[in-house]
C-alpha positions as CSV (number, residue, x, y, z in Angstrom):
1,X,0.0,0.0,0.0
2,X,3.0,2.2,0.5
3,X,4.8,1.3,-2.3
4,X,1.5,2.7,-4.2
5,X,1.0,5.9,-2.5
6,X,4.7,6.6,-3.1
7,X,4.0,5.1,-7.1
8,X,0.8,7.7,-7.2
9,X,2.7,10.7,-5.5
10,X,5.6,10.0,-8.2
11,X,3.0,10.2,-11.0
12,X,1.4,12.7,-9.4
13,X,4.9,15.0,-9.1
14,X,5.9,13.8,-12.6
15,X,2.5,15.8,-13.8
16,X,3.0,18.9,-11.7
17,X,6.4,18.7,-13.3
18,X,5.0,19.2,-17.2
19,X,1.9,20.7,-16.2
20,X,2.5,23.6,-18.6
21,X,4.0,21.6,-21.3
22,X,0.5,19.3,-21.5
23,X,-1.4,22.4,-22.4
24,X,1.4,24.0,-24.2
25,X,1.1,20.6,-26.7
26,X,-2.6,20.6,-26.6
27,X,-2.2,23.8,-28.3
28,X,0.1,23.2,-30.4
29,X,-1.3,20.1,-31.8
30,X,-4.9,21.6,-32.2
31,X,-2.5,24.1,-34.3
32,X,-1.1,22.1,-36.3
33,X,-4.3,19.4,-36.9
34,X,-5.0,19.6,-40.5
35,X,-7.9,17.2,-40.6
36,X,-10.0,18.8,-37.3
37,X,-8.7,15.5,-35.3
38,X,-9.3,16.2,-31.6
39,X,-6.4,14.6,-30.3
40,X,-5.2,17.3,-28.5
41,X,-7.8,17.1,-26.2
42,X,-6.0,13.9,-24.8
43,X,-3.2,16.7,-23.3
44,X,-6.0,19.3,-22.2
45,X,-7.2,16.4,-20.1
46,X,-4.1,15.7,-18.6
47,X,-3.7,19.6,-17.4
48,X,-6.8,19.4,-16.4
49,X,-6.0,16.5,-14.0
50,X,-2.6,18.3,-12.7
51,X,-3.5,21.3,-11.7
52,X,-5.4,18.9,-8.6
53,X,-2.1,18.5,-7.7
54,X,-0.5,21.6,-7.1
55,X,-1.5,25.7,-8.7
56,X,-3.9,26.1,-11.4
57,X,-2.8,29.3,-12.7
58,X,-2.1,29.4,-16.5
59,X,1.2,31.7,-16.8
60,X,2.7,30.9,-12.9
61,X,6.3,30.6,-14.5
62,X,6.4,33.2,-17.2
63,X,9.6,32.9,-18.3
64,X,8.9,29.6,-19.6
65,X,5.1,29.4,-20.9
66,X,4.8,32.9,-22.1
67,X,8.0,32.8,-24.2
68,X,6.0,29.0,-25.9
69,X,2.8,31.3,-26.6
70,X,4.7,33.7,-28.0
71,X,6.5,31.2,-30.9
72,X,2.8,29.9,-30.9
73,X,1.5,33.4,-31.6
74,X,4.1,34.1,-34.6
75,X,3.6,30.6,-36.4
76,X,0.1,31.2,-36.2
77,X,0.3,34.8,-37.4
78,X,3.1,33.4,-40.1
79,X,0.3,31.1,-41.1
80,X,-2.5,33.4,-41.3
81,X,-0.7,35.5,-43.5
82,X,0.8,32.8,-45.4
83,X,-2.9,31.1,-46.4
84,X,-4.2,34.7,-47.1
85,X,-1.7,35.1,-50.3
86,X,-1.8,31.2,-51.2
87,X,-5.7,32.1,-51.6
88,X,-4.8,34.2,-54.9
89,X,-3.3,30.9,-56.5
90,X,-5.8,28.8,-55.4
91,X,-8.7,30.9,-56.7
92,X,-10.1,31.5,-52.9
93,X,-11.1,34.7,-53.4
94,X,-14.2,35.9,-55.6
95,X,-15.8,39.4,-56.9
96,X,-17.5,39.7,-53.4
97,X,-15.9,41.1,-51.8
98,X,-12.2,40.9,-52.6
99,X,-12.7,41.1,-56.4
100,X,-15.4,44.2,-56.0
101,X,-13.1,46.7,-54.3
102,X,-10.6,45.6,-56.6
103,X,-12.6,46.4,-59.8
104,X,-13.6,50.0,-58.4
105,X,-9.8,51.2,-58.0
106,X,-8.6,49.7,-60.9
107,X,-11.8,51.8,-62.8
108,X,-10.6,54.4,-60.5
109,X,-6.9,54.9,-61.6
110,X,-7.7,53.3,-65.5
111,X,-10.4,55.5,-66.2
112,X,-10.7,58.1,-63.7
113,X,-14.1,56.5,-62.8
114,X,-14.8,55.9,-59.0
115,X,-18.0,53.2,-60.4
116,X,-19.0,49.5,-60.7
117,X,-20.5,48.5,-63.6
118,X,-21.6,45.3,-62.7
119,X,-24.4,46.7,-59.8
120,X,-24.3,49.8,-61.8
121,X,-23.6,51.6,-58.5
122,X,-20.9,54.5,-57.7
123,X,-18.3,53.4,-55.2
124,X,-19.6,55.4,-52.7
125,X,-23.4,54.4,-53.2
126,X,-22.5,51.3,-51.5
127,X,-20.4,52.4,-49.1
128,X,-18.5,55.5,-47.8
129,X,-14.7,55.1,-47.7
130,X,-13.1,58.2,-48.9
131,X,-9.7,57.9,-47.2
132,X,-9.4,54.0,-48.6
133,X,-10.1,54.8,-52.0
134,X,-7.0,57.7,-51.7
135,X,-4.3,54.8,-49.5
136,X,-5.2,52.2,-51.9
137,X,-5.1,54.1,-55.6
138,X,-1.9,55.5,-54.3
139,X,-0.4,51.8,-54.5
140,X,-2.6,50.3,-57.6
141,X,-0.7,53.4,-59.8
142,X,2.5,51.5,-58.7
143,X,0.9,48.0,-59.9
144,X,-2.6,47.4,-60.6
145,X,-3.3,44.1,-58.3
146,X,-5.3,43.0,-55.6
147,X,-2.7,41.4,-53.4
148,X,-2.0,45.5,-52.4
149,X,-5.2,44.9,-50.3
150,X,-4.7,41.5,-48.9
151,X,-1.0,43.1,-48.1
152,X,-2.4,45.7,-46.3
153,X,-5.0,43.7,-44.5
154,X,-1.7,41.3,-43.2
155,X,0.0,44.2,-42.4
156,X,-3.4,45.3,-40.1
157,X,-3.6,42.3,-38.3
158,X,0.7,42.2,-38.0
159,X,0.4,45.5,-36.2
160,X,-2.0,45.0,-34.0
161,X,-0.2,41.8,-32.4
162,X,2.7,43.8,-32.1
163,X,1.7,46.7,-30.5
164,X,-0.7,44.6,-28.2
165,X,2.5,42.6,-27.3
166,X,4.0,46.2,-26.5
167,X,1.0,47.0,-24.3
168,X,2.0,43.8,-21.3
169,X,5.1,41.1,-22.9
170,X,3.8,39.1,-20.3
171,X,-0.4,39.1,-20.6
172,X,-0.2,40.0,-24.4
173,X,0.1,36.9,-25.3
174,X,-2.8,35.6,-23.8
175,X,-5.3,37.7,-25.0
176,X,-3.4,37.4,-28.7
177,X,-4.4,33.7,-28.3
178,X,-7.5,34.5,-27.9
179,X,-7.5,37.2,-30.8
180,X,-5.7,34.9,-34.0
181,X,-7.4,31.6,-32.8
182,X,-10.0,31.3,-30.1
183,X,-12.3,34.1,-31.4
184,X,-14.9,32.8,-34.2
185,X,-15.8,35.9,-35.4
186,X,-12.5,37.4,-35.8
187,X,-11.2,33.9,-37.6
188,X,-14.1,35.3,-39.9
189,X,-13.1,38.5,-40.8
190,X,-9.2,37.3,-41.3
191,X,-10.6,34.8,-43.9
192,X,-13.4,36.5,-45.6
193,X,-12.2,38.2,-48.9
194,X,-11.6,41.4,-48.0
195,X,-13.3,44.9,-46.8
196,X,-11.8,48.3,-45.9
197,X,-12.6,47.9,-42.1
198,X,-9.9,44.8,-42.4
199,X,-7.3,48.0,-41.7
200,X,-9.0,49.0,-38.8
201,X,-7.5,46.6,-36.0
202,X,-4.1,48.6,-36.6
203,X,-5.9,51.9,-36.5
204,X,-8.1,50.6,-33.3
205,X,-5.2,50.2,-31.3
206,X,-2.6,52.9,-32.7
207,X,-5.4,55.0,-31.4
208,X,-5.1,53.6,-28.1
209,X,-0.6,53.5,-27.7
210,X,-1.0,56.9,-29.4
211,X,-3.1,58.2,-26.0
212,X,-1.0,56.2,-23.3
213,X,1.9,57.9,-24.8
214,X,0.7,61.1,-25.6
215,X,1.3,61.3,-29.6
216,X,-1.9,63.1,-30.5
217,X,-0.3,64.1,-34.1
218,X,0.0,60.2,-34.7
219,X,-3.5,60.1,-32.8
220,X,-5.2,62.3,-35.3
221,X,-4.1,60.6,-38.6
222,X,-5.5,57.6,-37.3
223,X,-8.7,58.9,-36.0
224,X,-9.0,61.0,-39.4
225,X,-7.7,58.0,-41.6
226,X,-10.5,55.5,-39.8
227,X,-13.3,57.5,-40.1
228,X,-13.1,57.3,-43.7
229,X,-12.6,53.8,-44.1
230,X,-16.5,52.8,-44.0
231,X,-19.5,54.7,-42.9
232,X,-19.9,53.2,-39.9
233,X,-16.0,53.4,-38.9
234,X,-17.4,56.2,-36.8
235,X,-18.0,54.2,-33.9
236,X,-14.8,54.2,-33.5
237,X,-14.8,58.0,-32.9
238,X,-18.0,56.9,-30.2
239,X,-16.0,54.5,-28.3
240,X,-12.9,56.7,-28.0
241,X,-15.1,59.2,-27.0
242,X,-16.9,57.3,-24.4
243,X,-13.2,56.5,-23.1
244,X,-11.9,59.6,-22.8
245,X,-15.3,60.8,-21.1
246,X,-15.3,57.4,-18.5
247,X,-12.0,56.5,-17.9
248,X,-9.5,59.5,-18.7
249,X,-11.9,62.0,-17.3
250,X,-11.7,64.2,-20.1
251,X,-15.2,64.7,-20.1
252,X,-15.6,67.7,-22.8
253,X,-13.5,66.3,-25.4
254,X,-14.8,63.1,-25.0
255,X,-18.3,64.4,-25.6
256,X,-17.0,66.6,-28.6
257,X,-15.5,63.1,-30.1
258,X,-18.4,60.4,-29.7
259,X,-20.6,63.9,-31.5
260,X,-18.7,63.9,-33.9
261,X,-18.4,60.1,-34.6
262,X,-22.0,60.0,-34.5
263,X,-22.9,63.1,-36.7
264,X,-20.6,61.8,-39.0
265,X,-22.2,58.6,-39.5
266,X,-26.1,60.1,-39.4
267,X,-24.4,62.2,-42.3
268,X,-23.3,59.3,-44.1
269,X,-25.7,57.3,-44.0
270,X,-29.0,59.6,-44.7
271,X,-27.0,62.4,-46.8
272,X,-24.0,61.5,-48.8
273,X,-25.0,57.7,-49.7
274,X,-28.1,58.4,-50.8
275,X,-26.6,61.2,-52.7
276,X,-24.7,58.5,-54.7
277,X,-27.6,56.2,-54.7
278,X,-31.6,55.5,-53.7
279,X,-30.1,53.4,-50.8
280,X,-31.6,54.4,-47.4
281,X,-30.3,53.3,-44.2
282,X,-33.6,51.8,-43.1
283,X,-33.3,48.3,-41.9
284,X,-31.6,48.8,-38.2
285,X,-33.9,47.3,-35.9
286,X,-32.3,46.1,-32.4
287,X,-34.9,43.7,-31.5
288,X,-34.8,41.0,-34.8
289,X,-33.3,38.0,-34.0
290,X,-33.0,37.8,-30.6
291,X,-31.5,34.3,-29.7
292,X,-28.9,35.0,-32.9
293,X,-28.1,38.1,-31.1
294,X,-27.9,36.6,-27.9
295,X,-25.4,34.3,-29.4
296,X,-23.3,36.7,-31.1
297,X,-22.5,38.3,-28.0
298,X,-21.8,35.1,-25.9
299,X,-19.3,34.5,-28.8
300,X,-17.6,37.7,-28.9
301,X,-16.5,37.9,-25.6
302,X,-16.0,34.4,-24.4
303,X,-13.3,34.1,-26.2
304,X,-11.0,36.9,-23.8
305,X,-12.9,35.0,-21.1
306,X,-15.4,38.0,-20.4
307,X,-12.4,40.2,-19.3
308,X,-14.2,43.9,-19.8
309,X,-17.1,42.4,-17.8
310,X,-14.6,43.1,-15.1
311,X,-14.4,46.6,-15.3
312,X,-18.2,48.5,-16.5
313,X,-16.0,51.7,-18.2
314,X,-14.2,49.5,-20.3
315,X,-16.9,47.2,-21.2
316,X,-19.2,50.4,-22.0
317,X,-15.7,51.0,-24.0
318,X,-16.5,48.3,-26.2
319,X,-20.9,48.4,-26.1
320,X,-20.8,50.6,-29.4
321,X,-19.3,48.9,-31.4
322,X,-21.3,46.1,-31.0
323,X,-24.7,48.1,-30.9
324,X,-23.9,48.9,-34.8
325,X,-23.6,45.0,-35.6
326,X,-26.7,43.9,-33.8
327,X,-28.7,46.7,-34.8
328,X,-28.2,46.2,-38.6
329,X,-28.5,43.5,-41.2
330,X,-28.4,39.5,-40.2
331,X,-25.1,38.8,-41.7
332,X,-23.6,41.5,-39.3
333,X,-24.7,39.4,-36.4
334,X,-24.0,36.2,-38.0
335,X,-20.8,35.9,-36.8
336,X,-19.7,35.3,-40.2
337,X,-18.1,37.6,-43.1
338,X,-15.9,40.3,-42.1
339,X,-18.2,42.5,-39.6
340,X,-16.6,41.6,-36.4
341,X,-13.2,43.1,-36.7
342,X,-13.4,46.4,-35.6
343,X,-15.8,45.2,-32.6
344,X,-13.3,42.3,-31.7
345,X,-9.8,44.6,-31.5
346,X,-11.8,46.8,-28.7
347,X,-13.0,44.1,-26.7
348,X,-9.2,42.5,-26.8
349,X,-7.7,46.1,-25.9
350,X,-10.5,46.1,-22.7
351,X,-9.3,42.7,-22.4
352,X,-5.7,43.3,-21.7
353,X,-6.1,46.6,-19.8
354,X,-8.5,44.8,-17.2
355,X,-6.7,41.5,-17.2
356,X,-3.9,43.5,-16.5
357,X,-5.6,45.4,-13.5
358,X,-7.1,42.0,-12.0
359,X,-4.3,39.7,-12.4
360,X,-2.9,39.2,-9.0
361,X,-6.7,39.2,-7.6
362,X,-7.5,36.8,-10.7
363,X,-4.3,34.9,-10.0
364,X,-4.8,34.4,-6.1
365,X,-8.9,33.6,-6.7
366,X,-7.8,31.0,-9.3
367,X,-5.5,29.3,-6.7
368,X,-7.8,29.2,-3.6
369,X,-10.6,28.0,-6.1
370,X,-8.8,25.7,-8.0
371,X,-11.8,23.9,-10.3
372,X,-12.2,27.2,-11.6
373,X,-9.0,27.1,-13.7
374,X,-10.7,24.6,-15.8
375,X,-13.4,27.4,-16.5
376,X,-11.6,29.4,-19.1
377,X,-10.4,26.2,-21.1
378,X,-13.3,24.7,-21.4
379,X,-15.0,27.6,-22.3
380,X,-12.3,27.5,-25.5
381,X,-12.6,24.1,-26.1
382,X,-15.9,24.2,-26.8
383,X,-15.9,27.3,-29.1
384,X,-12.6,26.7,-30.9
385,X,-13.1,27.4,-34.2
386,X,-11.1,25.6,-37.6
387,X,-7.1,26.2,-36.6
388,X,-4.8,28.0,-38.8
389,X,-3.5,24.5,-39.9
390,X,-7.2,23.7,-41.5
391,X,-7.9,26.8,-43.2
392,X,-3.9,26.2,-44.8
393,X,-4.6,22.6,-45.9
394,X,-8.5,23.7,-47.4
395,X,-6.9,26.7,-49.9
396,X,-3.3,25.2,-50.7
397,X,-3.3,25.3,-54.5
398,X,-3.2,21.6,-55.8
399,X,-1.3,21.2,-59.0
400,X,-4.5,22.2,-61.2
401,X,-5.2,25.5,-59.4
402,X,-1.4,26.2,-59.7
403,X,-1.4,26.2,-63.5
404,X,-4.4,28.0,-64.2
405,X,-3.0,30.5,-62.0
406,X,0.1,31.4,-64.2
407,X,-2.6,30.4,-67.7
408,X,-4.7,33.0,-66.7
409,X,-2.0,35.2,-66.6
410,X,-0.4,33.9,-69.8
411,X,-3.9,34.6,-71.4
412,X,-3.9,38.3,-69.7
413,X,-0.7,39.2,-70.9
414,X,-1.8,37.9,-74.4
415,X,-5.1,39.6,-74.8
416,X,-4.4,43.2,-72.9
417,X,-7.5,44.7,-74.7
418,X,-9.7,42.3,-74.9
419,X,-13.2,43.3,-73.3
420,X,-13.9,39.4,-70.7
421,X,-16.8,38.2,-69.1
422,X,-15.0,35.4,-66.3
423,X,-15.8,33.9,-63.2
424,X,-16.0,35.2,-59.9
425,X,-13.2,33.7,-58.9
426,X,-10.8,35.4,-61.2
427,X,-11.7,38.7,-61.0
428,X,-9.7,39.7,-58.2
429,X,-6.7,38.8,-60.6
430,X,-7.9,40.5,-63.1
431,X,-5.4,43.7,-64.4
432,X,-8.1,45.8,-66.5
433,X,-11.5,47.2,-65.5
434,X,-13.2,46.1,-68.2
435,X,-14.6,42.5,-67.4
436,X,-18.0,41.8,-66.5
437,X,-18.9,38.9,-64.1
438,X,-19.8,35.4,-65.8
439,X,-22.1,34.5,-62.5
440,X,-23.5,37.5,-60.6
441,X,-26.1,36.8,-57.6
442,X,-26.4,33.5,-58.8
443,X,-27.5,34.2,-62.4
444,X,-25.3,33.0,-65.4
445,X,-25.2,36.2,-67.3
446,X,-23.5,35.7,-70.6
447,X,-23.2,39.3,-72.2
448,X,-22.6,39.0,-75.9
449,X,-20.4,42.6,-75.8
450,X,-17.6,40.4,-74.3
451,X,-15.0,39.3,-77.0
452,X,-13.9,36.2,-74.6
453,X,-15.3,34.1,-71.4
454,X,-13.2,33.0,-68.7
455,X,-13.3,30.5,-66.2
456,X,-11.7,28.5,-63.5
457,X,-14.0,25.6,-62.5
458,X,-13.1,25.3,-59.1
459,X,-14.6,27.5,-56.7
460,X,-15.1,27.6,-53.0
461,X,-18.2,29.5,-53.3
462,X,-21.7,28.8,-55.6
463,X,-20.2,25.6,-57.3
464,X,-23.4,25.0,-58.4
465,X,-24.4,28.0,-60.0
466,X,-20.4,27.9,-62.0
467,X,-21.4,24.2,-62.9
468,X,-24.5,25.2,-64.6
469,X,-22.8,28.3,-66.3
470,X,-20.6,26.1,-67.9
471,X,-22.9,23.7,-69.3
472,X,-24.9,26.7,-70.5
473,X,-21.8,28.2,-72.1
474,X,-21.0,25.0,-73.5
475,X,-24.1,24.1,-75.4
476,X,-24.0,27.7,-76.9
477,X,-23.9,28.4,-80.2
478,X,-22.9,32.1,-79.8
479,X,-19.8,30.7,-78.1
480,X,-16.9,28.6,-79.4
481,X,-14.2,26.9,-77.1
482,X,-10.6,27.7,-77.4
483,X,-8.8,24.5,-77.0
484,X,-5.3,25.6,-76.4
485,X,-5.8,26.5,-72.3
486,X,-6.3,23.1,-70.8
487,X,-6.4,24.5,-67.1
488,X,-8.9,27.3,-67.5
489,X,-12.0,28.0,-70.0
490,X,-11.4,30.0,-72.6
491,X,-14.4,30.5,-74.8
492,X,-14.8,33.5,-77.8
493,X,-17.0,34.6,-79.3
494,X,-18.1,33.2,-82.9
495,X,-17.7,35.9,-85.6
């Protein structure tokens, strides 16, 4: 009986020993999973028996753990980025909404026409975005191509983990996990195509280190630069001003700010897009959808573990931002698409400024009440969404996408007048602005004006609707195939 006590205390010892390391290779093999296998729940379950034998707490040897997040952190980031350009050869992206902001500059800079022809809509008729339209058309006179957007959207996201890393070396990390892996929404808007308010997580918290060190030239650009990203990048202005008025005191200027943000979108929305368009802002209503709604905000802030809840001011710090997505359409409180990422940088900068006011109370709770260490991870483990690894494996270009990648751009470079009609998942590689789309909201419109039709059959979005394009196109006696390209469809047009 002895013997076994002193066997069990061993084991027991040997697991207090590499505590850190189980969850530490629970991580890392959820990471690196490429097929969603769950295996690495096998380690989380071994942590979760450990920390019965000695302290719960997540990060009580920094020097070690923290340093292992932070490799975790830049291989995730490393592989964010990475997938987000291996899209482009894989034809991952499509006309919305990549391949739509891409085909206004292009018309912009070509032919001094800010307008889409395909929705017959100016650029600002759909949405406001003065200053992106100026950042963006500076680059595209240097080289016409979309990956200038997709650049600056890595860039965005490669900011904000730096300068939230700058904010506490030792928390940062944990809320980053939280920010590149655990959240679902923000996993969204890192993935989905692409929208101006992908620059805003940079601006969000340059905003913030510009205040805490007192830079208000750097302060204004940003705030100036934001606001004119999207019309409702103006709650950004709101939230800012609600901080300056709660929690630096500066009551008057942090009334004149949220005014402004507010006016400004009011403007926007009832004056200057409708000016460009018959579009009204008329379908907010708060109280659609109420269990969706509910959801969505479970899901954007269990993932930083409810950390503003700690601290009202910087919870009403983040309460605008998501007032705008749950008063507006459904697919801004889906969870899905790209509407969370201005909403989700907040909550992780309320996240790190009260984790780092709480964490001694946090950390000495934690260890008195040691079952509720098991809390936060099984919180994540139940919402953890696809890992970087996944979304890597799904959009690596197999040999086919890979050469009608460089065919399309053989063809391109061989027809640089030709007026096309291709498939939504070309056109955010196309270099011209005159292409129409082969299948637009699901219709296979086949406009005889176009000299060719261009396709790549393999599409992550409306297969179906491409399929049936291509059996219409191919029964058509307006259209005759050009054999030659083997990896994409080439059709022109009979004379």
């Amino acid at each position: 009986m002895y013997q076994i006590i002193l066997r069990l205390y061993g084991i027991a010892a040997l697991m207090d020993k590499y505590k850190y390391y189980f969850l530490i290779a629970g991580l890392t093999l959820w990471l690196f999973r490429p097929t969603g296998n769950d295996l690495y729940i096998i380690f989380v379950l071994l942590y979760f028996i450990s920390i019965f034998v000695n302290k719960p707490t997540l990060i009580n040897d920094p020097p070690i753990n923290i340093k292992l997040i932070k490799i975790i952190i830049y291989i995730s980031l490393a592989l964010i980025i990475t997938t987000l350009f291996m899209k482009f050869m894989s034809f991952g992206y499509h006309y919305l909404d990549l391949g739509y902001h891409h085909h206004l500059i292009i018309n912009f800079i070509r032919n001094n026409e800010y307008y889409n022809k395909v929705y017959n809509i100016h650029g600002f008729g759909d949405h406001f975005k003065p200053t992106h339209i100026l950042l963006m058309s500076l680059f595209y006179m240097i080289s016409a191509t979309s990956f200038w957007l997709i650049f600056f959207k890595c860039v965005s996201v490669t900011i904000f983990t730096i300068l939230l890393m700058k904010l506490n070396k030792k928390l940062g990390p944990i809320i980053l996990l939280s920010f590149l892996l655990f959240s679902k929404h923000n996993i969204s808007a890192f993935y989905w195509e692409y929208h101006p308010t992908n620059l805003t997580p940079a601006l969000v918290i340059i905003i913030y280190y510009s205040i805490i060190k007192k830079n208000w030239l750097v302060f204004w650009i940003a705030m100036i630069f934001s606001i004119g990203l999207k019309e409702n990048a103006g709650v950004i202005w709101v939230c800012y001003g609600l901080y300056f008025v709660f929690i630096e005191r500066k009551i008057k200027f942090g009334v004149l700010i949220t005014g402004t943000g507010l006016l400004y979108m009011i403007i926007v929305w009832y004056v200057a897009i409708p000016f460009y368009s018959n579009y009204v802002a008329s379908d907010l209503n708060l109280f659609r959808d109420i269990p969706l709604k509910m959801k969505y905000v479970f899901l954007s802030y269990a993932p930083f573990f409810f950390l503003p809840f700690l601290n009202w001011r910087w919870l009403l710090f983040t309460l605008p931002a998501l007032g705008i997505n749950l008063i507006g359409k459904p697919p801004m409180y889906s969870g899905s698409f790209h509407y969370a990422d201005i909403l989700t940088s907040l909550i992780a900068i309320a996240s790190i400024v009260t984790l780092t006011e709480n964490f001694e109370r946090i950390k000495k709770y934690m260890s008195e009440h040691r079952v509720l260490v098991l809390v936060p991870i099984i919180l994540i483990v139940s919402i953890i969404p696809e890992s970087p690894m996944q979304k890597f494996v799904r959009y690596f270009p197999d040999e086919n996408n890979r050469a009608a990648f460089f065919e399309l751009h053989k063809f391109l470079e061989d027809h640089p007048t030709q007026k096309l009609a291709v498939s939504s998942n070309m056109s955010p590689l196309m270099d011209r602005a005159n292409f129409e789309i082969l299948v637009a909201d699901s219709k296979c419109k086949i406009n005889n004006n176009a000299e060719y039709i261009v396709y790549h059959d393999q599409t992550y979005r409306n297969q179906i609707h491409l399929d049936e394009c291509i059996k219409k196109l191919k029964s058509s006696k307006v259209w005759r195939k050009v054999k030659k390209y083997r990896s994409i469809g080439v059709y022109e047009i009979r004379s």
